[in-house]
C-alpha positions in Angstrom: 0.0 0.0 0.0 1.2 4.0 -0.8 0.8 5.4 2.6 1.4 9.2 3.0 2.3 10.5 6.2 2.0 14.3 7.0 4.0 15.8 9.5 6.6 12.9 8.6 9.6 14.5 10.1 7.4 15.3 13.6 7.5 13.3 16.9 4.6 11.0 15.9 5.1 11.2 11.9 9.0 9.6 12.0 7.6 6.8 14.1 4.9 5.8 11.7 7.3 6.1 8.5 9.1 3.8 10.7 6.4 1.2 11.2 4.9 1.9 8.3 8.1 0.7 5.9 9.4 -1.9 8.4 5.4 -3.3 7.7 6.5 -3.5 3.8 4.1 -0.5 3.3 5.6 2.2 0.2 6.0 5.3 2.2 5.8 9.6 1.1 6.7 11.8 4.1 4.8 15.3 3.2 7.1 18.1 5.1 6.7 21.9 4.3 10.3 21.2 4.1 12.4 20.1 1.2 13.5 16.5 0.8 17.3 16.4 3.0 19.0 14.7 0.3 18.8 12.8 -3.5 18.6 9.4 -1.4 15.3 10.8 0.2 13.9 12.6 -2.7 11.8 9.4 -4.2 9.9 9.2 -1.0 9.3 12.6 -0.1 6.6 15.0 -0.9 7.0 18.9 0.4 3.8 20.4 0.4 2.2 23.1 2.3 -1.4 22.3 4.5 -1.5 26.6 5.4 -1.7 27.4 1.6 -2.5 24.3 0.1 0.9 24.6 -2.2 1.9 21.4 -3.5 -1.0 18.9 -1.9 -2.3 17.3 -5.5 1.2 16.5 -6.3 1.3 15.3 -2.7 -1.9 12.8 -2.6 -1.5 11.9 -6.0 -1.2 7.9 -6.5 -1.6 7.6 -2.8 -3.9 4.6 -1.4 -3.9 5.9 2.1 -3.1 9.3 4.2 -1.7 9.2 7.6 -2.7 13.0 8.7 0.0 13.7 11.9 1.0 17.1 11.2 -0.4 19.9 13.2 0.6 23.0 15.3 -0.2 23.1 18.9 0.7 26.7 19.1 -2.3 28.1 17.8 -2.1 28.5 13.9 -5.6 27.1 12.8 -4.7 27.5 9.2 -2.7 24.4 10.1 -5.4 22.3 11.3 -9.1 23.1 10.3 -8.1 24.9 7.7 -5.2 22.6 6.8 -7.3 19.2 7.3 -9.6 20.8 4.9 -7.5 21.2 2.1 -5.8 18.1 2.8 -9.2 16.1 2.9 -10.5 17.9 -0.2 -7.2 17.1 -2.4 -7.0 13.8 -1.2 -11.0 13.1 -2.8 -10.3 14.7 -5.4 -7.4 11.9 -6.0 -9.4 9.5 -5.4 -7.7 8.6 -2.1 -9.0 5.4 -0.8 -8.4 6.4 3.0 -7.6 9.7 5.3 -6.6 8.8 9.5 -6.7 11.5 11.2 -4.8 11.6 14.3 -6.5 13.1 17.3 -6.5 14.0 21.0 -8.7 11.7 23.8 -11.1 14.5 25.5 -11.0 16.9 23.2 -15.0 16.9 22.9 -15.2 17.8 26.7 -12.0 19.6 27.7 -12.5 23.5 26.4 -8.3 24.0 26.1 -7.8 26.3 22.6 -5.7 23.7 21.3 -8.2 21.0 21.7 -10.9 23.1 20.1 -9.1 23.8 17.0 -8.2 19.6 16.8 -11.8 19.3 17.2 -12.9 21.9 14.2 -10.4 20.0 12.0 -12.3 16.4 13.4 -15.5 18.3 12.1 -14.1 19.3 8.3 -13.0 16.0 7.6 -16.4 14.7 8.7 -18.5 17.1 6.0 -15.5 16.6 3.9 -17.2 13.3 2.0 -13.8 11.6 1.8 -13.6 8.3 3.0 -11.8 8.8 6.6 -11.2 7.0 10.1 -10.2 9.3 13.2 -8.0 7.7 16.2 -8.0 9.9 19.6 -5.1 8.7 21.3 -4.0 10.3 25.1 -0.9 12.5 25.4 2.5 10.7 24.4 5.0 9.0 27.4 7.7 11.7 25.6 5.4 14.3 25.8 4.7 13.9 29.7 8.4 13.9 30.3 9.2 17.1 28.2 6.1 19.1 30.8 7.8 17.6 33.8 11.4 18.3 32.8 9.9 22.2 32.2 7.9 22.0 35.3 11.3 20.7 37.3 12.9 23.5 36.2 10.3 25.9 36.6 11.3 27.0 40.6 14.2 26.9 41.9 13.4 24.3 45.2 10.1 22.8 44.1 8.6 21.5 41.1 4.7 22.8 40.6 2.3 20.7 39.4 -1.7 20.7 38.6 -3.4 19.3 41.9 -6.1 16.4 40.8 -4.9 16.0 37.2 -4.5 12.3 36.1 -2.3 10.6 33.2 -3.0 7.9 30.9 0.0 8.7 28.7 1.1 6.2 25.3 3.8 5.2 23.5 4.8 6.7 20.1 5.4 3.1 18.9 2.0 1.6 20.2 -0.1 4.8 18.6 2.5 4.3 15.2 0.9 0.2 15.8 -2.6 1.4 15.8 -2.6 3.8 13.0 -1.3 0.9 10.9 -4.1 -1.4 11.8 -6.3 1.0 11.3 -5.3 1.8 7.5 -5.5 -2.2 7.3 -9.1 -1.9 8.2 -10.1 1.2 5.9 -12.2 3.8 6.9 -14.7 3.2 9.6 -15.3 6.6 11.1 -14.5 8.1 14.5 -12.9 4.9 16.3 -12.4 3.8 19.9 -10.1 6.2 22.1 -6.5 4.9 22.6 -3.8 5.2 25.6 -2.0 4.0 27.6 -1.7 0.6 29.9 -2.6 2.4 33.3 -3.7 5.4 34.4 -1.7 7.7 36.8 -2.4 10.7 39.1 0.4 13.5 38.1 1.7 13.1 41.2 2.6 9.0 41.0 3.4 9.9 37.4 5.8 12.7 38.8 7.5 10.4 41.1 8.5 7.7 39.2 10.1 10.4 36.6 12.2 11.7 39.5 13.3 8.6 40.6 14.5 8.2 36.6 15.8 11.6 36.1 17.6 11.4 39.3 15.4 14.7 40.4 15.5 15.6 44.3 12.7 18.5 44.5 9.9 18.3 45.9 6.6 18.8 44.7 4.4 21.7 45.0 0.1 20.4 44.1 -1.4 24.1 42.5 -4.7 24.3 42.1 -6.7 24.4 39.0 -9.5 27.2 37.9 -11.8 27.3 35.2 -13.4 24.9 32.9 -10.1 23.6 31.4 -9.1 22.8 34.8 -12.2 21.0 36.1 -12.5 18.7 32.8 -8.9 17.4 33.0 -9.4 17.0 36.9 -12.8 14.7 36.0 -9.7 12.8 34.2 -11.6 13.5 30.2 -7.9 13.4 28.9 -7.8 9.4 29.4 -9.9 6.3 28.9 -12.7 4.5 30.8 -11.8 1.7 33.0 -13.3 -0.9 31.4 -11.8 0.3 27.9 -10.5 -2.9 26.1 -6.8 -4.0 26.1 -6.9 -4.0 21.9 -7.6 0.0 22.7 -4.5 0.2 25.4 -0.5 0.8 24.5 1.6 -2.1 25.6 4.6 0.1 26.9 3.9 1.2 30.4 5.2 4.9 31.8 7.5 3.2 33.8 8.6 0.8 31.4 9.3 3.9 28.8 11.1 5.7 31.7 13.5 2.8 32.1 14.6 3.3 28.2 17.8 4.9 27.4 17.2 9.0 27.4 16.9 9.6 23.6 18.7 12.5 22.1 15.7 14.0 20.9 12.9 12.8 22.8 10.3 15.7 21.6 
């Protein structure tokens, strides 16, 4: 199968070209960026989602799209917008297939970020291309980058959110599902995905210290608003009856005992 990947050179994206060729799968990383060398150039694609600049070249001969790419720092171009474009080239090619990758909660936890993730959820859906969307939790690398910066946020504690809980994944494990989910072509919005176990922040916190080698201790804040009370009613993992097909294999502490990568973000 032609599987593109957007956002192929991002944290998620390099995982599934990973799993994705390892899986015998032909593989097009789309990047705003230009191919890094001749050796890449046959399985690249550069292509803009904010202005829609090189997308049909993109999605053209493509059996299935693997949509990672987006911009958590608030440029909705990038995701409605973006997915929009994307979703409309990719019909328009006759694309058999669109994944989109989402966010567990996003439906019920008002954060800017997950409201934009949600509008592009909604495009795709009036879109009339064939898609599936997967909602995984927040990544095991993503948890430690927020508790290195909240380590290193005061100088003789380390804050964090009072009541919050953590289901967090594995890139692998999400790169896993997205593959299985291409295998079984589009079946809509499907089952939330996370982790093994769900943690308060603060057991999460603890067992990242005792990895890190960090001494400070920690400081419970307290949350306001509705952002706050949503991921303290824990709507950023899964149920507790949630399946084990629809849970990661690799455990936080398990991930913790890896080798630090060199670029873990």
């Amino acid at each position: 199968m032609h599987v593109l990947v957007t956002g192929g050179t991002g944290t998620l994206g390099r995982e599934v070209v990973r799993a994705a060729t390892a899986a015998g799968h032909h593989v097009t990383t789309m990047s705003r960026q230009p191919a890094p060398g001749p050796a890449a150039a046959a399985r690249w694609a550069t292509a803009h989602l904010v202005t829609g600049e090189g997308l049909s070249a993109a999605v053209a001969d493509v059996d299935a799209i693997i949509h990672a790419a987006s911009d958590p720092r608030g440029n909705h171009a990038a995701d409605e917008d973006g997915t929009r474009r994307l979703a409309a080239a990719a019909r328009a090619a006759g694309v058999r297939h669109l994944v989109y990758v989402s966010i567990v909660g996003i439906d019920r936890i008002p954060f800017p970020y997950y409201v934009r993730k949600l509008a592009a959820e909604r495009a795709l859906k009036a879109s009339g291309q064939p898609y599936s969307i997967l909602r995984a939790t927040q990544f095991h690398s993503f948890v430690d980058f927020l508790l290195h910066k909240s380590a290193g946020a005061a100088p003789l504690v380390m804050p964090l959110p009072a009541g919050y809980h953590v289901q967090s994944v594995d890139l692998g494990d999400v790169a896993g599902r997205l593959l299985r989910a291409i295998a079984d072509g589009p079946r809509g919005l499907l089952p939330d995905y996370g982790g093994p176990e769900r943690l308060t922040v603060r057991e999460a916190a603890r067992l990242w210290k005792e990895a890190r080698g960090v001494r400070k201790p920690i400081l419970p804040l307290p949350g306001f608003g509705a952002t706050a009370a949503a991921f303290r009613a824990s709507h950023n993992t899964l149920p507790a009856d949630t399946p084990t097909e629809n849970r990661g294999r690799l455990s936080w502490a398990d991930w913790l005992a890896r080798p630090v990568e060199t670029r873990p973000y």
